[in-house]
C-alpha positions as CSV (number, residue, x, y, z in Angstrom):
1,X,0.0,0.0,0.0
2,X,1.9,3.3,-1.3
3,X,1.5,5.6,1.9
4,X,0.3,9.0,0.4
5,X,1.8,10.9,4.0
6,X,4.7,12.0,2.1
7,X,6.1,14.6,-0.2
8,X,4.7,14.8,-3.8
9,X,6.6,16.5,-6.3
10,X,7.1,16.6,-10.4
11,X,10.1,14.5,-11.3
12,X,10.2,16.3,-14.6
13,X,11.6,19.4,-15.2
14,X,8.8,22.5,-14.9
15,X,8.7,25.9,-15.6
16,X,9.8,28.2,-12.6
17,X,6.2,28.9,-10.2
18,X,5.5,31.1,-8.0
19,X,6.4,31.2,-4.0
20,X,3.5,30.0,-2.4
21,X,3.2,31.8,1.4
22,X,0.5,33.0,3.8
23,X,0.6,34.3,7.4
24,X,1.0,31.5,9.7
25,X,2.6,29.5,6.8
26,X,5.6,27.1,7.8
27,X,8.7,26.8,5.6
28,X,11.5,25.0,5.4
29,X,14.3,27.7,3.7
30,X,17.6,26.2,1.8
31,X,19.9,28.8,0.8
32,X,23.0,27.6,-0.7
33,X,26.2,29.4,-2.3
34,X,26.6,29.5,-6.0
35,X,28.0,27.1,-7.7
36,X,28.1,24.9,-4.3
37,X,31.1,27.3,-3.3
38,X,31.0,28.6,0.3
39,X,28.9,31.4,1.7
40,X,30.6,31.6,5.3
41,X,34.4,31.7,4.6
42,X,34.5,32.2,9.0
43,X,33.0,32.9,12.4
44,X,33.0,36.2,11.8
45,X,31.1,35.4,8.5
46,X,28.8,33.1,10.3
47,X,28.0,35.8,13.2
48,X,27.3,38.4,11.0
49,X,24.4,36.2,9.1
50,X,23.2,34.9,12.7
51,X,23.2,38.8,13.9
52,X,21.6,39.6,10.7
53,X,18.8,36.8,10.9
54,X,17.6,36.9,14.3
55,X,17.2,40.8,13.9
56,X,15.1,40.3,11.2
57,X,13.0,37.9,12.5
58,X,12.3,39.5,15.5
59,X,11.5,42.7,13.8
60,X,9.2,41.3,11.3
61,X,7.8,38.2,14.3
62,X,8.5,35.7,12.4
63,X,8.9,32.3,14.2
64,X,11.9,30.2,14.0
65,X,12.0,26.4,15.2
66,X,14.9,25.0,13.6
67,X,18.2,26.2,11.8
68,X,21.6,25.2,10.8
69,X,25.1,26.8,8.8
70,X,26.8,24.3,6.9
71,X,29.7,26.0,5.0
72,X,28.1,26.0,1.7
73,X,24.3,26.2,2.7
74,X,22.0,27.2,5.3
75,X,19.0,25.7,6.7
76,X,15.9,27.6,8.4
77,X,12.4,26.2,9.5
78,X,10.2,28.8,10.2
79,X,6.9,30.4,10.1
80,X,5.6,33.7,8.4
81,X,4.2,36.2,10.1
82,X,2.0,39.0,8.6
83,X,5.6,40.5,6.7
84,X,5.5,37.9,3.4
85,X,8.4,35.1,3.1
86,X,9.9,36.8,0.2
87,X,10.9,40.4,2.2
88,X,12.3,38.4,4.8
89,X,14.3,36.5,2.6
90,X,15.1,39.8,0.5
91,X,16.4,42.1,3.6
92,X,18.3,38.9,5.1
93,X,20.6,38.0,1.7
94,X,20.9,41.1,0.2
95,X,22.1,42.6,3.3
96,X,24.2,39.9,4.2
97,X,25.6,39.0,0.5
98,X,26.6,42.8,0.4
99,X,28.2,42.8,3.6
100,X,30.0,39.4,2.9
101,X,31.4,40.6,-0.6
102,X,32.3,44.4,1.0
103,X,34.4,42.2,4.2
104,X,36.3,39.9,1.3
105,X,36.6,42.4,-1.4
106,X,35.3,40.2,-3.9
107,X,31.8,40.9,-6.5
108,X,29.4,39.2,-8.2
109,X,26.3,36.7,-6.6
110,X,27.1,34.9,-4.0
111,X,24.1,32.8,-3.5
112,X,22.7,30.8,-6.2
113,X,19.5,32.5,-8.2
114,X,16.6,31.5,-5.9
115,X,16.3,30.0,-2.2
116,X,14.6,27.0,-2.0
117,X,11.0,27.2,0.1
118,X,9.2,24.4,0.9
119,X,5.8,24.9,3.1
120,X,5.0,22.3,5.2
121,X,2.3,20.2,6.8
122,X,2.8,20.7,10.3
123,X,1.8,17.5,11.4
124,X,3.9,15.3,11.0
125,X,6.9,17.4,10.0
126,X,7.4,19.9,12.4
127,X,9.6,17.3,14.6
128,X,11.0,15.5,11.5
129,X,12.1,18.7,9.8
130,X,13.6,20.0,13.5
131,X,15.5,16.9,13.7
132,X,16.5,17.0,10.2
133,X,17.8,20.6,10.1
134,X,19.7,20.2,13.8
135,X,21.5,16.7,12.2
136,X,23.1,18.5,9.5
137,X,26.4,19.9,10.6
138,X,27.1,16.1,12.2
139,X,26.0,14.4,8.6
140,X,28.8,17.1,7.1
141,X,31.3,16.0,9.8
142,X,31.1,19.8,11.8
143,X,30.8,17.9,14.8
144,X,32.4,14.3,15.5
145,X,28.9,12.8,17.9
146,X,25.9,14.4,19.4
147,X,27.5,15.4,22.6
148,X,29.2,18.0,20.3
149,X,26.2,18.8,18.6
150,X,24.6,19.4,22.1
151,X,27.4,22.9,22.3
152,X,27.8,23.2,18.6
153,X,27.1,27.7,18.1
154,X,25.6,27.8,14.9
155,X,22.8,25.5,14.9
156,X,19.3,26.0,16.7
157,X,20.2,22.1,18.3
158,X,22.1,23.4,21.1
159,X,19.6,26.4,21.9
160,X,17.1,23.7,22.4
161,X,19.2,22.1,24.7
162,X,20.0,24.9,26.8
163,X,23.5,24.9,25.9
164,X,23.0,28.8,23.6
165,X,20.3,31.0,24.2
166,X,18.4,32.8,20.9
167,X,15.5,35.1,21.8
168,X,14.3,34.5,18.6
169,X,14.3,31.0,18.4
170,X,11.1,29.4,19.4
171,X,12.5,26.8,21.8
172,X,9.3,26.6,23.8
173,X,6.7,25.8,20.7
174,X,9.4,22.4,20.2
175,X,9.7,21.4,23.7
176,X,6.1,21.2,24.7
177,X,5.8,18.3,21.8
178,X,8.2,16.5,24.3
179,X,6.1,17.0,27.8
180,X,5.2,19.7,30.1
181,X,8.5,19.9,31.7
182,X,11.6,21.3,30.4
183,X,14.6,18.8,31.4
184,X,12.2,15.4,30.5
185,X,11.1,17.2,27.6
186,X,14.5,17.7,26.4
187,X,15.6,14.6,27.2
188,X,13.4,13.1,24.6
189,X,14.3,15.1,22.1
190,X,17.5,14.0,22.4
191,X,16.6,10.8,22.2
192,X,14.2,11.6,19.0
193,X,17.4,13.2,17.7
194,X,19.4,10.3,18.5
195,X,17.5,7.9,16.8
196,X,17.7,10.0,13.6
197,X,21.5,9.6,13.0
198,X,20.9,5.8,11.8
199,X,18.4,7.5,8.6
200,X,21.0,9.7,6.8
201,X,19.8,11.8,4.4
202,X,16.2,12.0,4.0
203,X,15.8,13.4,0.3
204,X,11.9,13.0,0.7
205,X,12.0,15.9,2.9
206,X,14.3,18.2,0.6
207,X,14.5,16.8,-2.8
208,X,13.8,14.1,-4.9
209,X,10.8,13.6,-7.2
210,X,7.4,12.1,-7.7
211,X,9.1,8.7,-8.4
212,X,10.9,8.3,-5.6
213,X,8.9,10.1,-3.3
214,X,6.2,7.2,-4.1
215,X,8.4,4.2,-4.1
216,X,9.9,3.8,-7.6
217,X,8.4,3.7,-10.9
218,X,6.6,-0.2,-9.8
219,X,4.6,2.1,-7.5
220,X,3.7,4.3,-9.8
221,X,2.4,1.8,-12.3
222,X,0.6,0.1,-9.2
223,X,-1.5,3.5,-9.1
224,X,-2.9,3.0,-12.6
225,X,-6.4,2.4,-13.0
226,X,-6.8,2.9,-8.8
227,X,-9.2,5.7,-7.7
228,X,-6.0,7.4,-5.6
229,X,-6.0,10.9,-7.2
230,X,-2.2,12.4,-6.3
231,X,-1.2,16.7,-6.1
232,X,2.1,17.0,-7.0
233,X,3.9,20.3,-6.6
234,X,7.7,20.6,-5.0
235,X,7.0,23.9,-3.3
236,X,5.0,21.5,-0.7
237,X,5.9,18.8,1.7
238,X,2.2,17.0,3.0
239,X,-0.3,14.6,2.5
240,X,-2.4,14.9,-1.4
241,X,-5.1,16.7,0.9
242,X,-3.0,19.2,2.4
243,X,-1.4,19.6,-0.9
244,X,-4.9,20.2,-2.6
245,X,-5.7,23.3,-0.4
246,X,-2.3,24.5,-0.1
247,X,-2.7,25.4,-4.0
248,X,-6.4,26.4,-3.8
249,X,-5.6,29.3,-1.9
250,X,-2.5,30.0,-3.9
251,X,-4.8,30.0,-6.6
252,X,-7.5,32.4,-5.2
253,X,-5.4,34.7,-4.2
254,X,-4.0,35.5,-7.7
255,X,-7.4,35.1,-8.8
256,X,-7.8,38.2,-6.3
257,X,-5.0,39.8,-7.9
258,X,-5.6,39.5,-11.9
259,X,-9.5,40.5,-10.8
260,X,-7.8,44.1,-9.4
261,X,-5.6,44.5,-12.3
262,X,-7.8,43.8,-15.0
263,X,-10.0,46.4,-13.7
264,X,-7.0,48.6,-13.4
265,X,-7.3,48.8,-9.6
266,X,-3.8,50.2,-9.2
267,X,-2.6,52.5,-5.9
268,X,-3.6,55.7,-6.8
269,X,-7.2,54.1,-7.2
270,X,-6.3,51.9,-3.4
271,X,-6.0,55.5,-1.7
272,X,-9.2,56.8,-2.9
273,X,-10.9,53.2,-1.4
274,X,-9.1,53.7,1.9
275,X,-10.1,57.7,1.9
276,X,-13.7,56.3,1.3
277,X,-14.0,53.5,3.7
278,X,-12.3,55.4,6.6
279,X,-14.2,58.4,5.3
280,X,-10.9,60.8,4.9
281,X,-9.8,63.0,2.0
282,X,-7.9,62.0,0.1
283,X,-4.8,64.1,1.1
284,X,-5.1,63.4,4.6
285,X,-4.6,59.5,3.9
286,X,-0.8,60.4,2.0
287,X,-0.3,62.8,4.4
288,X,3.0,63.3,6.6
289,X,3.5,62.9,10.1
290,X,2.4,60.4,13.0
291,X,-1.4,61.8,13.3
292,X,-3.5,58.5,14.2
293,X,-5.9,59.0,11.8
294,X,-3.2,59.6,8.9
295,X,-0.9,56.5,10.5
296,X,-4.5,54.2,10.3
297,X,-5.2,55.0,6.7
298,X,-1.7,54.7,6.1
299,X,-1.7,51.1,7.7
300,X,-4.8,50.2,5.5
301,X,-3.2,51.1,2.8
302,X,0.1,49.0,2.9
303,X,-1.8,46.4,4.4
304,X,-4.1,45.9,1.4
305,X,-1.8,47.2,-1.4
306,X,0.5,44.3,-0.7
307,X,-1.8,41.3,0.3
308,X,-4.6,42.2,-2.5
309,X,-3.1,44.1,-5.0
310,X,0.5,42.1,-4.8
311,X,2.7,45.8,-4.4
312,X,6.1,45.1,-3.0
313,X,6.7,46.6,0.5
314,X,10.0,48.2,-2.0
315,X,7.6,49.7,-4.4
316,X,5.7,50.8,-1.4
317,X,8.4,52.6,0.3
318,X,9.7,54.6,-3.0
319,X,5.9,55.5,-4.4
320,X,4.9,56.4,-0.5
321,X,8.8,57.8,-0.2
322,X,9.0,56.2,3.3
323,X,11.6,53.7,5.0
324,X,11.0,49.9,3.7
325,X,11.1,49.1,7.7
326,X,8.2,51.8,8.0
327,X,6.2,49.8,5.3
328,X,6.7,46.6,6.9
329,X,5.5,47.7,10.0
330,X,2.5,49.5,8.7
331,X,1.3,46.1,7.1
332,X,1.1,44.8,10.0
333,X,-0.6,47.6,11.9
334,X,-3.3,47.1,8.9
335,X,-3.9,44.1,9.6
336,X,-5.3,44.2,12.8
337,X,-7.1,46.8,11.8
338,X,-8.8,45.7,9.3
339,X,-9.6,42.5,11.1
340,X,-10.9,44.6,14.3
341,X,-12.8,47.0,12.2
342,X,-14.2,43.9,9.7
343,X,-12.9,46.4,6.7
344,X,-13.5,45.0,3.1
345,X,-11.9,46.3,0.0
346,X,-15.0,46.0,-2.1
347,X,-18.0,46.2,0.1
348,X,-19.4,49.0,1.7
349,X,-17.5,50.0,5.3
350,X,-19.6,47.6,7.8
């Protein structure tokens, strides 16, 4: 019986697709150097991109349950928050790629074209992935055993285990998947750990295709003529369900999108809705300063212009000529606005 729990994916080469994100979404991020060549060349490399990332996260509250630097790649599991994947991932390598190239006098890219996103089921990856991520520098020989691992600075394993501390890190959201208290819980996860040394690399949570993701091409033939109806999409790791609504919503969101452009719904047309529903003029919605009604509309504004009409918090900050950082944090101010006051785009103001 093929066991449909696992990751489905093409294993023929497709046209490049769109992210696929959402507040609350969880991701498993692989960021590797180009050409396989080495994006941490020391400690004082790896700092600055540990400096850089837990900054970020913080600022934008995005969660982060797992993580490791290999020399040549990066792992991150982690969970968006109302600032998109994308200008996380944006502000973190551009900042740090700039940095890196400025410190060793050197030009060019230094990570390959595109980071590798993967949203996940939660259940029943969270604890795999975790594990996963934290065995990596041990499967590339960082570390000589686990009691190593337990100290090892630049992976989220030894923050768990109270060896590091991260303010960032979510240590508490793993832990409680262990027990109620804190030296049993990690305990077990140690052991859980432990026990996934024997596996080795687990390609159905990072790579591989539909074939082997299934069992081989004698499973796939098994399939024909049965009523199993597979998803298959590598930007996902779940079950055909999860996978089935995961890309329903992608797709109703751009259906959300090409409805706004094809109507020409553009920003100059968003500020006149926001005037209208908050009933403002127009002028007061662009205008300057930290007035609450001005810093609401505002917030409405970013809010909607990125999640419906698909702006850029970049294009944002140059149209609205404010700080990027400013946008970001306005989005998220939006947000709970427009849930707490049940705002709507197209309907009248409730």
């Amino acid at each position: 019986m093929v066991d449909f729990n696992i990751r489905f994916c093409y294993a023929l080469k497709m046209p490049r697709k769109a992210r696929l994100d959402a507040p609350g979404a969880l991701h498993h991020i692989i960021i590797r150097g180009i050409g396989r060549r080495k994006i941490f060349w020391d400690d004082t490399d790896r700092d600055n991109f540990l400096q850089r990332l837990g900054g970020i996260l913080t600022e934008t509250r995005t969660a982060c349950y797992g993580w490791a630097f290999i020399p040549n790649h990066v792992h991150i599991l982690l969970r968006t928050g109302l600032t998109p994947l994308a200008t996380v991932m944006r502000r973190l390598l551009t900042g740090y790629a700039m940095g890196f190239n400025r410190r060793h006098r050197r030009h060019g890219h230094l990570f390959q074209n595109r980071y590798k996103s993967i949203l996940c089921q939660e259940d029943p990856y969270l604890l795999e992935l975790v594990r996963y991520i934290h065995l990596n520098p041990l499967r590339a020989k960082l570390v000589s055993d686990l009691k190593q691992l337990d100290r090892f600075r630049y992976c989220g394993h030894s923050v768990i285990m109270g060896k590091r501390s991260n303010a960032w890190q979510d240590v508490d959201y793993v832990l409680r998947r262990y027990g109620d208290k804190v030296n049993e819980a990690r305990r077990r996860y140690q052991q859980y750990v432990q026990t996934g040394i024997a596996r080795g690399r687990r390609p159905d949570l990072v790579g591989g295709g539909l074939v082997r993701s299934i069992g081989g091409w004698s499973a796939v033939k098994a399939l024909r003529g049965a009523d199993a109806r597979m998803k298959g999409d590598e930007r996902i790791l779940g079950n055909g369900d999860f996978v089935k609504q995961v890309l329903e919503a992608g797709n109703e969101k751009l259906e959300r999108r090409y409805f706004y452009q094809a109507r020409g719904y553009d920003l100059n047309w968003l500020v006149n809705r926001v005037a209208q529903v908050l009933g403002m003029d127009r002028q007061d919605v662009l205008r300057a300063g930290k007035y609450v009604k001005t810093v609401n509309a505002r917030s409405v504004l970013c809010y909607w212009a990125t999640r419906e009409l698909g702006i850029s918090t970049v294009q944002l900050a140059t149209q609205l000529k404010l700080a990027q950082s400013t946008v970001s944090q306005s989005v998220l101010r939006g947000e709970k606005i427009v849930s707490k006051n049940g705002l709507n785009l197209l309907k009248n103001r409730k």
